[in-house]
C-alpha positions as CSV (number, residue, x, y, z in Angstrom):
1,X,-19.6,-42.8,-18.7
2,X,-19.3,-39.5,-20.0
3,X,-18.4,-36.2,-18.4
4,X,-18.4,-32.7,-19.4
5,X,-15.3,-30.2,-18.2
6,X,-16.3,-26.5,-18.7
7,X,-13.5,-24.3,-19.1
8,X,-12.9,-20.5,-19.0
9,X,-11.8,-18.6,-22.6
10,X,-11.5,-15.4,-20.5
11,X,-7.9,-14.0,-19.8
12,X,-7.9,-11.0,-18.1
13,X,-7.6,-9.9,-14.6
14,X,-10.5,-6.8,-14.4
15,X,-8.1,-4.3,-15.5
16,X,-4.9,-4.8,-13.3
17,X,-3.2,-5.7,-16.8
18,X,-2.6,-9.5,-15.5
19,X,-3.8,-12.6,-17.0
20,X,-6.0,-14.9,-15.6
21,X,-7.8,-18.2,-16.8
22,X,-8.9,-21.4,-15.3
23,X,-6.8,-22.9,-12.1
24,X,-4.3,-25.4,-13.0
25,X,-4.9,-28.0,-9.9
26,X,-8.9,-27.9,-10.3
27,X,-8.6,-29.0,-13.9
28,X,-5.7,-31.6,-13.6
29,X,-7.7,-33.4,-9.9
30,X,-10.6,-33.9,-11.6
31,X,-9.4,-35.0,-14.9
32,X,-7.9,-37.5,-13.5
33,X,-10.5,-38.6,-11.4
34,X,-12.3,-39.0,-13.9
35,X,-10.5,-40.3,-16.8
36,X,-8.7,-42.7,-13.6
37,X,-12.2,-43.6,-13.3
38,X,-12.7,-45.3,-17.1
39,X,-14.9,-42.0,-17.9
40,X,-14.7,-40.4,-21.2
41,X,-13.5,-36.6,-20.8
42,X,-14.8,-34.0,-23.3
43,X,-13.4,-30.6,-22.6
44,X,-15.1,-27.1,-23.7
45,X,-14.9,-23.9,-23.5
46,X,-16.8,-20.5,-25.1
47,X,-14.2,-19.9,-27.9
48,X,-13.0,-23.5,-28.0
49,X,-9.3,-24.4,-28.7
50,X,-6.7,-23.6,-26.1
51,X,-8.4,-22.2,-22.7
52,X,-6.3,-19.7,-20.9
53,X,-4.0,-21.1,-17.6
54,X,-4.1,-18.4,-14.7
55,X,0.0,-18.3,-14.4
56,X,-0.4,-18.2,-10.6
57,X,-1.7,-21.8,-10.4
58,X,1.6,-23.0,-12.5
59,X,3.7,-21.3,-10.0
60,X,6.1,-23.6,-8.3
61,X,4.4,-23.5,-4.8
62,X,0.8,-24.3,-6.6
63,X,2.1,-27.3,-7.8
64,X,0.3,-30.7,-6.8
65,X,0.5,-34.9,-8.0
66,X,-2.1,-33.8,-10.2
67,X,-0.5,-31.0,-11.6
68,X,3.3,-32.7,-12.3
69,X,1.1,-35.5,-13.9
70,X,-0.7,-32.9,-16.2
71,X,3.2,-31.8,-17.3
72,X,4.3,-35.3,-18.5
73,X,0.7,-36.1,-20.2
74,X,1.0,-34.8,-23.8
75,X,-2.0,-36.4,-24.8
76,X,-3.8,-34.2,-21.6
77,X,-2.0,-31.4,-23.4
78,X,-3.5,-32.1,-26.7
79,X,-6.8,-32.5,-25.2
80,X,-6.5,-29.2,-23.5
81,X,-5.1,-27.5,-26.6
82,X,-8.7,-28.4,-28.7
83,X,-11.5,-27.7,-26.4
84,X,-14.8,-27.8,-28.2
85,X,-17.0,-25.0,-28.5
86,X,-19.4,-24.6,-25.7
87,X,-21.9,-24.1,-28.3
88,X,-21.6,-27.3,-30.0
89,X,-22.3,-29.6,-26.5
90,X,-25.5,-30.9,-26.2
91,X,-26.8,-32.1,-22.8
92,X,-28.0,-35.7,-23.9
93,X,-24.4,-36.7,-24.9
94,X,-23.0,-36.7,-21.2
95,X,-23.5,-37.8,-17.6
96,X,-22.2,-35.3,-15.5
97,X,-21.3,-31.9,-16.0
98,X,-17.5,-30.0,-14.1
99,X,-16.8,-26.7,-14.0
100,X,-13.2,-25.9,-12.9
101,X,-12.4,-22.4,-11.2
102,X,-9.5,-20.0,-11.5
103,X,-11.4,-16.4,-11.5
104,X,-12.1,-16.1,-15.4
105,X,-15.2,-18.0,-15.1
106,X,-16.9,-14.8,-13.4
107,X,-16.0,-13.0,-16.8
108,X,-17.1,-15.5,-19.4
109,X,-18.7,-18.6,-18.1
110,X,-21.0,-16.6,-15.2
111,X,-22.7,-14.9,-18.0
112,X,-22.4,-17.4,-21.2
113,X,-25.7,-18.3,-22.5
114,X,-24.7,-21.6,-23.8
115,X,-23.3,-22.3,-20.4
116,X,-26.6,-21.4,-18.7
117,X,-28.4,-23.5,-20.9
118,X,-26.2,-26.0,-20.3
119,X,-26.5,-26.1,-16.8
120,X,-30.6,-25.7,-17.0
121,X,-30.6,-28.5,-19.1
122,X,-28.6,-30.9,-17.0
123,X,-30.5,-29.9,-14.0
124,X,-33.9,-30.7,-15.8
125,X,-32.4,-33.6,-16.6
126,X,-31.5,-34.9,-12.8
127,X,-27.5,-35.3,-14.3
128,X,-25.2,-34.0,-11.5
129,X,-23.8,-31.0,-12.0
130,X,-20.2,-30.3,-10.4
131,X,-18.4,-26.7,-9.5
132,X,-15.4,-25.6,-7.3
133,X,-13.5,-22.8,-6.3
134,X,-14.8,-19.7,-8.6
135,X,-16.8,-22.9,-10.7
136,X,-20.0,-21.7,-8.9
137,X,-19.6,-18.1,-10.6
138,X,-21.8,-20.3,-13.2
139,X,-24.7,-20.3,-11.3
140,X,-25.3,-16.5,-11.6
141,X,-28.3,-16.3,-13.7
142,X,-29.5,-19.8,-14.0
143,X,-33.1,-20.8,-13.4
144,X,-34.9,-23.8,-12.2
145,X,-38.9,-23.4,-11.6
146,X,-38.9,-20.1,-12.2
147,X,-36.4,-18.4,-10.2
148,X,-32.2,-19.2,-8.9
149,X,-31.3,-22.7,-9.6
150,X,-29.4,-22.1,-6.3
151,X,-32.3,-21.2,-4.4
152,X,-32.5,-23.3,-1.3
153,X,-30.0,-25.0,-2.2
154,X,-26.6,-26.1,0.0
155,X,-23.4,-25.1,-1.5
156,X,-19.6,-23.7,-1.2
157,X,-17.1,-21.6,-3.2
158,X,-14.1,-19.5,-2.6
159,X,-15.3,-17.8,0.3
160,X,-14.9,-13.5,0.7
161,X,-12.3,-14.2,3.2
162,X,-10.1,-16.1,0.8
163,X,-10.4,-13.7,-2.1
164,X,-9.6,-11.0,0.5
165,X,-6.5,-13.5,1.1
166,X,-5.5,-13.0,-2.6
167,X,-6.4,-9.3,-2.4
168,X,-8.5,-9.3,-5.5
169,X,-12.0,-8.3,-3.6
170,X,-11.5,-5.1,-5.1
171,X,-10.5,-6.2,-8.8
172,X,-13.4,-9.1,-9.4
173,X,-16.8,-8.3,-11.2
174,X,-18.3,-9.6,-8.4
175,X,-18.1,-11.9,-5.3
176,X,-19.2,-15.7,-6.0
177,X,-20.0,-16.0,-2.1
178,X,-22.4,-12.6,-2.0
179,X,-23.8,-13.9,-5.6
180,X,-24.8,-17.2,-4.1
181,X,-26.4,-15.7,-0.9
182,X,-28.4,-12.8,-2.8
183,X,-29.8,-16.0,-4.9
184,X,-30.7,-17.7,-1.9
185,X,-28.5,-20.2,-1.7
186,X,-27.7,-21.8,1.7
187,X,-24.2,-21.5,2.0
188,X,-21.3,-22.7,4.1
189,X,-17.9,-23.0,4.0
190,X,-15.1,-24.4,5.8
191,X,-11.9,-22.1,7.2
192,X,-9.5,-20.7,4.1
193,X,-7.9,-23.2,2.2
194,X,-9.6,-26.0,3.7
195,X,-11.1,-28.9,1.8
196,X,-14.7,-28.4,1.6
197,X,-17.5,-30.3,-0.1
198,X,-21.2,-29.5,-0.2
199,X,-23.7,-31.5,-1.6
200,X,-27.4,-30.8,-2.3
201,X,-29.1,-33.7,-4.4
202,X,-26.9,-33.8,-7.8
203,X,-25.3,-30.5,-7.1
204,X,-22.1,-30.8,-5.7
205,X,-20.1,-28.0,-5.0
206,X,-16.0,-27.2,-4.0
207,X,-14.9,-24.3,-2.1
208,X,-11.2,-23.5,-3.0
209,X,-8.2,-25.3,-4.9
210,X,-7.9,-28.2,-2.3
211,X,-11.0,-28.9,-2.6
212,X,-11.0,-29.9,-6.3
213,X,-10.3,-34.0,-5.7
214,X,-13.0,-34.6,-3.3
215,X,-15.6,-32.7,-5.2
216,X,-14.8,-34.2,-8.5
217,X,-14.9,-37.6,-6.9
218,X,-18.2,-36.8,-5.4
219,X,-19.7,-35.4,-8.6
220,X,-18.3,-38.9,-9.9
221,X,-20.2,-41.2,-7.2
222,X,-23.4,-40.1,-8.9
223,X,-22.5,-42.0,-12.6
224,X,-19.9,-44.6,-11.6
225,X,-21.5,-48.0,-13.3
226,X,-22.8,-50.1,-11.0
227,X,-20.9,-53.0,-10.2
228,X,-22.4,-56.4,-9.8
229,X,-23.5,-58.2,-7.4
């Protein structure tokens, strides 16, 4: 069992002059999951090496069992540290496919061509493909049959409402809520800060940071082995 994390090389906030980068809590809940699991975790990212961490999501109050874990795991720190390069994945190696948030991804990830071929690739290949928070920012400009790969299709993300929360509607490049709608996605969410899961065939989506657990496990009930008997 295999699975693919997808991580943000992008740093900056629009141009407040504050860092950004993936969120702590939806990389550390799902790498556990999944490594917890007995899957084999291979992390990328565009530029490969060290992804950036938005310094919000190691603030003190952000902190989760997941996160405190992530402190004390050198060897997750290691992993983290040496992200391949997006651009040396290939599709057939892996089961499943996880895209964490944090708000780089609608910088880098929402318009990375190996990214988007990625994602059309594991699609076309009925491999479940997993995204929470500002994760869905990566379904921007993919296609399936010739128009959104989102298109009909049931899903979440970090709703307007909670980036109005966080007071960044004005700063991002665009709003992952609008995004999905205009591409004809049927979306739903859940109220702020809520755990909320959608899933439409192999696509399973998250909406915010407490979300990151259940969608992860959920990604992971499509390639768990099946036991016997």
């Amino acid at each position: 069992m295999n699975v693919l994390m997808v991580l943000t090389s992008h740093d900056e906030l629009g141009d407040t002059g504050k860092k950004t980068g993936f969120w702590l809590e939806e990389f550390a809940a799902p790498y556990y999951t999944f490594k917890d699991a007995g899957a084999d975790v291979t992390l990328a990212s565009p530029k490969g090496g060290q992804p950036p961490l938005d310094p919000k999501s190691d603030d003190p109050d952000a902190q989760t069992a997941a996160t405190e874990r992530f402190h004390k795991d050198e060897d997750a720190k290691q992993a983290l540290a040496n992200t391949v390069k997006l651009g040396d994945v290939k599709e057939e190696d892996f089961d499943a496919i996880f895209y964490p948030g944090g708000h780089g991804p609608l910088w880098d990830l929402a318009e990375d061509k190996d990214s988007i071929a990625l994602i059309e690739a594991f699609y076309a290949a009925d491999k479940p493909i997993g995204a929470v928070c500002h994760g869905p920012a990566v379904f921007r400009h993919t296609k399936a049959h010739g128009r959104s790969l989102v298109h009909g299709k049931s899903v979440t993300c970090f709703t307007n409402s909670e980036e109005a929360a966080v007071e960044l509607t004005d700063v991002v490049p665009f709003l992952v809520e609008d995004m999905l709608k205009s591409n004809g996605a049927n979306f739903s969410k859940a109220d702020d800060w809520q755990s909320y899961v959608v899933v439409d065939g192999k696509l399973v989506t998250g909406q915010n940071p407490a979300s990151s657990e259940e969608t992860a496990e959920t990604l992971l009930g499509f390639v768990k082995e099946p036991k016997d008997g």
